[in-house]
NUGU-183417 format. One record per residue (C-alpha): x, y negated, z negated; residue number from 1; chain. Coordinates in steps of 0.02 Angstrom, whole numbers, m for minus. Example, Ala and Ser with C-alpha at 12.3 -4.5 7.8 and 13.67 -1.06 7.14 Angstrom:
REC; 615; 225; m390; 1; A
REC; 684; 53; m357; 2; A
//
This chain:
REC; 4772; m2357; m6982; 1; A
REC; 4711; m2299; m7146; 2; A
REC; 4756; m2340; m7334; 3; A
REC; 4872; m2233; m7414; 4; A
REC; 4901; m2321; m7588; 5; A
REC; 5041; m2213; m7710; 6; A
REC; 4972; m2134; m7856; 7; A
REC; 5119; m2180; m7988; 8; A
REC; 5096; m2056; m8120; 9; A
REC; 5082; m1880; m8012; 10; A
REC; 5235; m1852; m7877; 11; A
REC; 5131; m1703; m7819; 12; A
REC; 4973; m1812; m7743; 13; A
REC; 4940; m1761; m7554; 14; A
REC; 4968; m1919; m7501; 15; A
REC; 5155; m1901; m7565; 16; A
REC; 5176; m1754; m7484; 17; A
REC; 5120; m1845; m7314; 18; A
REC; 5243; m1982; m7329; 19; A
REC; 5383; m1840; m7359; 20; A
REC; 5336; m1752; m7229; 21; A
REC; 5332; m1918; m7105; 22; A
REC; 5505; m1968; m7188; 23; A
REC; 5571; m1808; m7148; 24; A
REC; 5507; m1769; m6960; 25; A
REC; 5580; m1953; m6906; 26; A
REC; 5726; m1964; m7000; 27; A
REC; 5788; m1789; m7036; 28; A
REC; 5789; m1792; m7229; 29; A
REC; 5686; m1790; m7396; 30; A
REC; 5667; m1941; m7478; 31; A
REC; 5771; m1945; m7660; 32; A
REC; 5666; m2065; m7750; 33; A
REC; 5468; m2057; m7637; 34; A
REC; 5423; m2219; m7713; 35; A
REC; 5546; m2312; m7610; 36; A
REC; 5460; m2256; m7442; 37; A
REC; 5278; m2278; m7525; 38; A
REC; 5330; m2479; m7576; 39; A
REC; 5403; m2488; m7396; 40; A
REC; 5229; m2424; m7308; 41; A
REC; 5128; m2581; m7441; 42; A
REC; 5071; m2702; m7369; 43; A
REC; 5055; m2864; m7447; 44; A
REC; 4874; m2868; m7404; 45; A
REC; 4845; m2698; m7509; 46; A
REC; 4967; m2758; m7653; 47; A
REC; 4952; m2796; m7817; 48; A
REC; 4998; m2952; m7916; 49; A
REC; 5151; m2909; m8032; 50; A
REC; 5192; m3084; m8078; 51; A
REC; 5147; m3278; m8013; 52; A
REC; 5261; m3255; m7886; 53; A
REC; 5280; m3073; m7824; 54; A
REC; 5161; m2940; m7753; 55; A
REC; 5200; m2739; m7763; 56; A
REC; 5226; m2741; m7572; 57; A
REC; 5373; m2708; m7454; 58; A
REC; 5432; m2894; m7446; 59; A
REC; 5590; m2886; m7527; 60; A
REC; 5615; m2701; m7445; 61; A
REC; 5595; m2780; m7264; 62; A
REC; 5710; m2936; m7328; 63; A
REC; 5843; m2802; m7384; 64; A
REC; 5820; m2696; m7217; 65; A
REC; 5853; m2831; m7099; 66; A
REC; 6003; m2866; m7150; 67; A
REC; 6040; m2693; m7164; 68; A
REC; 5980; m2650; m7003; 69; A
REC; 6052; m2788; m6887; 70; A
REC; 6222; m2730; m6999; 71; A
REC; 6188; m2556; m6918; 72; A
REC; 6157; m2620; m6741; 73; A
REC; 6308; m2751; m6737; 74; A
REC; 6439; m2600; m6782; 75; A
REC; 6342; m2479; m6661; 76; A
REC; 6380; m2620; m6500; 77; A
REC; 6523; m2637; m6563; 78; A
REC; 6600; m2470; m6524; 79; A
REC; 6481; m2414; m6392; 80; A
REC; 6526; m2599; m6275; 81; A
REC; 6711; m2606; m6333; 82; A
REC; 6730; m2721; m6178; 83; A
REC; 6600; m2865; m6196; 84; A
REC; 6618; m3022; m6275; 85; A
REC; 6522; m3069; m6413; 86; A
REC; 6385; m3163; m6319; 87; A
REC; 6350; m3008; m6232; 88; A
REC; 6338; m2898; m6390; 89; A
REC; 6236; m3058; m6495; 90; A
REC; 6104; m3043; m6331; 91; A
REC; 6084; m2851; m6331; 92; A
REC; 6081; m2870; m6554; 93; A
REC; 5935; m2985; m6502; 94; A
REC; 5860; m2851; m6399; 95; A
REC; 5828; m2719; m6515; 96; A
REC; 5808; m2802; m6671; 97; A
REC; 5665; m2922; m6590; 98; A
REC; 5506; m2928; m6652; 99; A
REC; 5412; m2865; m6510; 100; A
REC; 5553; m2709; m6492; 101; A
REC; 5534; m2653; m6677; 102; A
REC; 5344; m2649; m6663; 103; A
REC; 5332; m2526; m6512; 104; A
REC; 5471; m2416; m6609; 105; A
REC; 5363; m2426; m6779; 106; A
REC; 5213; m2383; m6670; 107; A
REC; 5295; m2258; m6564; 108; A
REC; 5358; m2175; m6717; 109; A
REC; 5172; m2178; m6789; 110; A
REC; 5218; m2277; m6962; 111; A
REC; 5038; m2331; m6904; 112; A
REC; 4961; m2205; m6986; 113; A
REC; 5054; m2206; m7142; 114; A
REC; 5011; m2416; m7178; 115; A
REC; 4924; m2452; m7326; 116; A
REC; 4835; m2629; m7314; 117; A
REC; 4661; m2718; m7333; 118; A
REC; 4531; m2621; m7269; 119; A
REC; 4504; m2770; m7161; 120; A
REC; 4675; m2807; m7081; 121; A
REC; 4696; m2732; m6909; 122; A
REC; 4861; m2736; m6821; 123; A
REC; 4791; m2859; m6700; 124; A
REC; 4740; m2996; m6815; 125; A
REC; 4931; m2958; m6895; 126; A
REC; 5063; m2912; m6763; 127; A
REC; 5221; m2903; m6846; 128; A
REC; 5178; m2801; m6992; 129; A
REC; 5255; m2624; m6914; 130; A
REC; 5399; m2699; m6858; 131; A
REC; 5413; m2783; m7033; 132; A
REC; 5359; m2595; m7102; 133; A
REC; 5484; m2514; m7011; 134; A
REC; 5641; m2649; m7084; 135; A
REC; 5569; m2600; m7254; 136; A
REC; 5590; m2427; m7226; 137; A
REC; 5789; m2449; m7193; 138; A
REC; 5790; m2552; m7352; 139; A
REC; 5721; m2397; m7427; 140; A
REC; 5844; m2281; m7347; 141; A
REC; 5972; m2379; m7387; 142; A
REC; 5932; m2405; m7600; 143; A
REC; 5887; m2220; m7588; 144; A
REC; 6051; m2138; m7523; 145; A
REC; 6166; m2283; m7452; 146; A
REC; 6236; m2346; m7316; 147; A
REC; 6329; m2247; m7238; 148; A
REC; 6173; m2118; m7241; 149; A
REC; 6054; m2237; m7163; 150; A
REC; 6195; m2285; m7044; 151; A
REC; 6182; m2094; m6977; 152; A
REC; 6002; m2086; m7003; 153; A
REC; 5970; m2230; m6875; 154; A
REC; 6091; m2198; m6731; 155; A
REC; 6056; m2037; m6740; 156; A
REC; 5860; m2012; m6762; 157; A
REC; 5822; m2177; m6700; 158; A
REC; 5941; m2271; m6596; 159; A
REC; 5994; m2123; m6488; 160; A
REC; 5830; m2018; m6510; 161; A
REC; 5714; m2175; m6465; 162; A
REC; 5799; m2311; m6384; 163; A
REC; 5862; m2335; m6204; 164; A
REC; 6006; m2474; m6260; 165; A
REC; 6083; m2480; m6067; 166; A
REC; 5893; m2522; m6016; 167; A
REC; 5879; m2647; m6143; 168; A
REC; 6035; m2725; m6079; 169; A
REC; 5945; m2761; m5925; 170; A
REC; 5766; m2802; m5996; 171; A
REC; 5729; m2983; m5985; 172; A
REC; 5665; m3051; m6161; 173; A
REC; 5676; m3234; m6194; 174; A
REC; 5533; m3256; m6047; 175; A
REC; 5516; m3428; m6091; 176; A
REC; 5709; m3499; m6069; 177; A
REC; 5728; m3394; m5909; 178; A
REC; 5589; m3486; m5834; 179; A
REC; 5655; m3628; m5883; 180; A
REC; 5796; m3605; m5806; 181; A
REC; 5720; m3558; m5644; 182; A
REC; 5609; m3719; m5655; 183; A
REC; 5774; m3836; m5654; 184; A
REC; 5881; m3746; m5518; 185; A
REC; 5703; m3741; m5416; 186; A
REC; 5703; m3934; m5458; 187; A
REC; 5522; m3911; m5521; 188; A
REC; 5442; m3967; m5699; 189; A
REC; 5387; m3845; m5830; 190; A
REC; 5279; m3868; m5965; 191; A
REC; 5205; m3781; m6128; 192; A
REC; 5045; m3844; m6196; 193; A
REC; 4967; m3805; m6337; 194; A
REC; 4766; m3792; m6284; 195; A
REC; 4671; m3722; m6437; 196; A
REC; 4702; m3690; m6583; 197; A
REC; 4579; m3573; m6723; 198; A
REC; 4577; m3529; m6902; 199; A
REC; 4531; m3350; m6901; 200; A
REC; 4423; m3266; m7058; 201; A
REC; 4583; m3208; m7133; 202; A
REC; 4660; m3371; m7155; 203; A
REC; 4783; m3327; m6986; 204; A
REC; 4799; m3479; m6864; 205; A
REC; 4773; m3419; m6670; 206; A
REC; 4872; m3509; m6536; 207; A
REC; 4834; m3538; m6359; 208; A
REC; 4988; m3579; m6255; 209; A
REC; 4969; m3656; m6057; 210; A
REC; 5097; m3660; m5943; 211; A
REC; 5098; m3782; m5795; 212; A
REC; 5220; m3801; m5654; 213; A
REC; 5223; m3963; m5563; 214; A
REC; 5050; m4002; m5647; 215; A
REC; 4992; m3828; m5601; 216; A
REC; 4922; m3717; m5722; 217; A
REC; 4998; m3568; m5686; 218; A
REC; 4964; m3455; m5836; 219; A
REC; 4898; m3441; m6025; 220; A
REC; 4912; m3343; m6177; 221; A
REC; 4863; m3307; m6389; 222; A
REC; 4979; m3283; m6506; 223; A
REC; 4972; m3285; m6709; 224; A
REC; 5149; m3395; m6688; 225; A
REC; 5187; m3539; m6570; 226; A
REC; 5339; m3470; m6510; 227; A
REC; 5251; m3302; m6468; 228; A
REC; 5111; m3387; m6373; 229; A
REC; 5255; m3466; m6260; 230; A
REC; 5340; m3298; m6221; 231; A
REC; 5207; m3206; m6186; 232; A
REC; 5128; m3366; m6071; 233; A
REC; 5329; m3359; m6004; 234; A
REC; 5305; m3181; m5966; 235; A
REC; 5137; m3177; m5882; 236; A
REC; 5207; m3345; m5749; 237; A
REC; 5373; m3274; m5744; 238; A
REC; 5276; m3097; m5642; 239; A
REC; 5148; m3205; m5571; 240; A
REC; 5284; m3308; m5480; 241; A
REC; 5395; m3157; m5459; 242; A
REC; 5269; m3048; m5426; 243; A
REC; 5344; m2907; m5507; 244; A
REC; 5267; m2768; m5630; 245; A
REC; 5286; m2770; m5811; 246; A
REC; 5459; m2705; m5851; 247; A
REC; 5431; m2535; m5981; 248; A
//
């Protein structure tokens, strides 16, 4: 990852040109107005202070794209399941627009490379901020030429282009409540702990999650978030007791 900060007074900068370029070989178009895209790919960590309570980063862009996005997703189920029931289409919603799912895309599209932040901010120590990236890119795409453009945009150069939806469908991804529904038709007793807990250099708290079965440790995992400690400590005892290989 590397910092690529806008230069507001000269549209013609290289690093411009790079972000145009990345804009247009993922999403099929030139961006309208380029300093949409370069807000989106800020950073808080490489922002500047514009007032007490707001940063020049692509906050408010990834607030505005997840709602635009999971808008987008909801009317693509819609038509493409026009037999399931609305549990069915909330689950597979859940799918894509998860955390975890929108960080492989944003990787696997490279907006990696395009990132500005803090010299020292790796993606480890953060692990949402390409998925976050990515959301602020469709509020970008949507303030920039609407809707129904990004609506296109997506399905076309991302949903269809990047996304298996029918394996999604099948891809297990709340590890944690499926194991605990195993444990209680199995008639055996589950249990997240919370084992350690650190204050990292950048002010980030690092969790360590333990899960027992019957008193038996039977796996462990770090997380930046509670709740993502659990899955992925859900994940790991749900192949160990399985024994099955990750799912792709």
């Amino acid at each position: 990852m590397r910092n690529i900060l806008p230069k507001r007074n000269n549209k013609n900068t290289k690093d411009n040109k790079e972000i145009v370029a990345f804009i247009k070989n993922i999403f099929g178009f030139k961006p309208g107005n380029i300093f949409l895209y370069i807000l989106a790919l800020r950073h808080k960590s490489a922002a500047a202070k514009i007032s007490d309570d707001t940063k020049d980063s692509n906050e408010r862009l990834e607030f505005l794209g997840d709602a635009i996005l999971g808008a987008i997703i909801t009317d693509y189920l819609f038509k493409k399941f026009p037999y399931k029931d609305e549990g069915f289409l909330t689950e597979t919603r859940s799918k894509i627009v998860s955390r975890s799912s929108l960080n492989k895309l944003a990787q696997k599209i490279g907006i990696d490379k395009y990132l500005a932040t803090s010299n020292n901010l790796a993606l480890h120590t953060s692990p949402t901020l390409l998925g976050d990236a990515f959301e602020a890119i469709v509020g970008a795409i949507y303030l920039d030429k609407g809707y129904t453009f990004a609506k296109k945009r997506l399905i076309k150069y991302i949903i269809d282009t990047h996304l298996n939806v029918e394996e999604l469908v099948h891809t297990i991804i709340n590890y944690k409540s499926r194991l605990i529904e195993w444990a209680q038709k199995e008639k055996k007793v589950v249990n997240f702990t919370l084992i350690d807990e650190k204050m990292l250099k950048n002010n980030q708290h690092q969790y360590v999650i333990e899960v027992t079965i019957d008193d038996e440790v039977i796996s462990s995992a770090t997380d930046y978030a509670i709740k993502g400690a659990e899955q992925l400590a859900a994940e790991k005892a749900w192949r160990i007791l399985h024994n099955t290989e990750k799912e792709t």
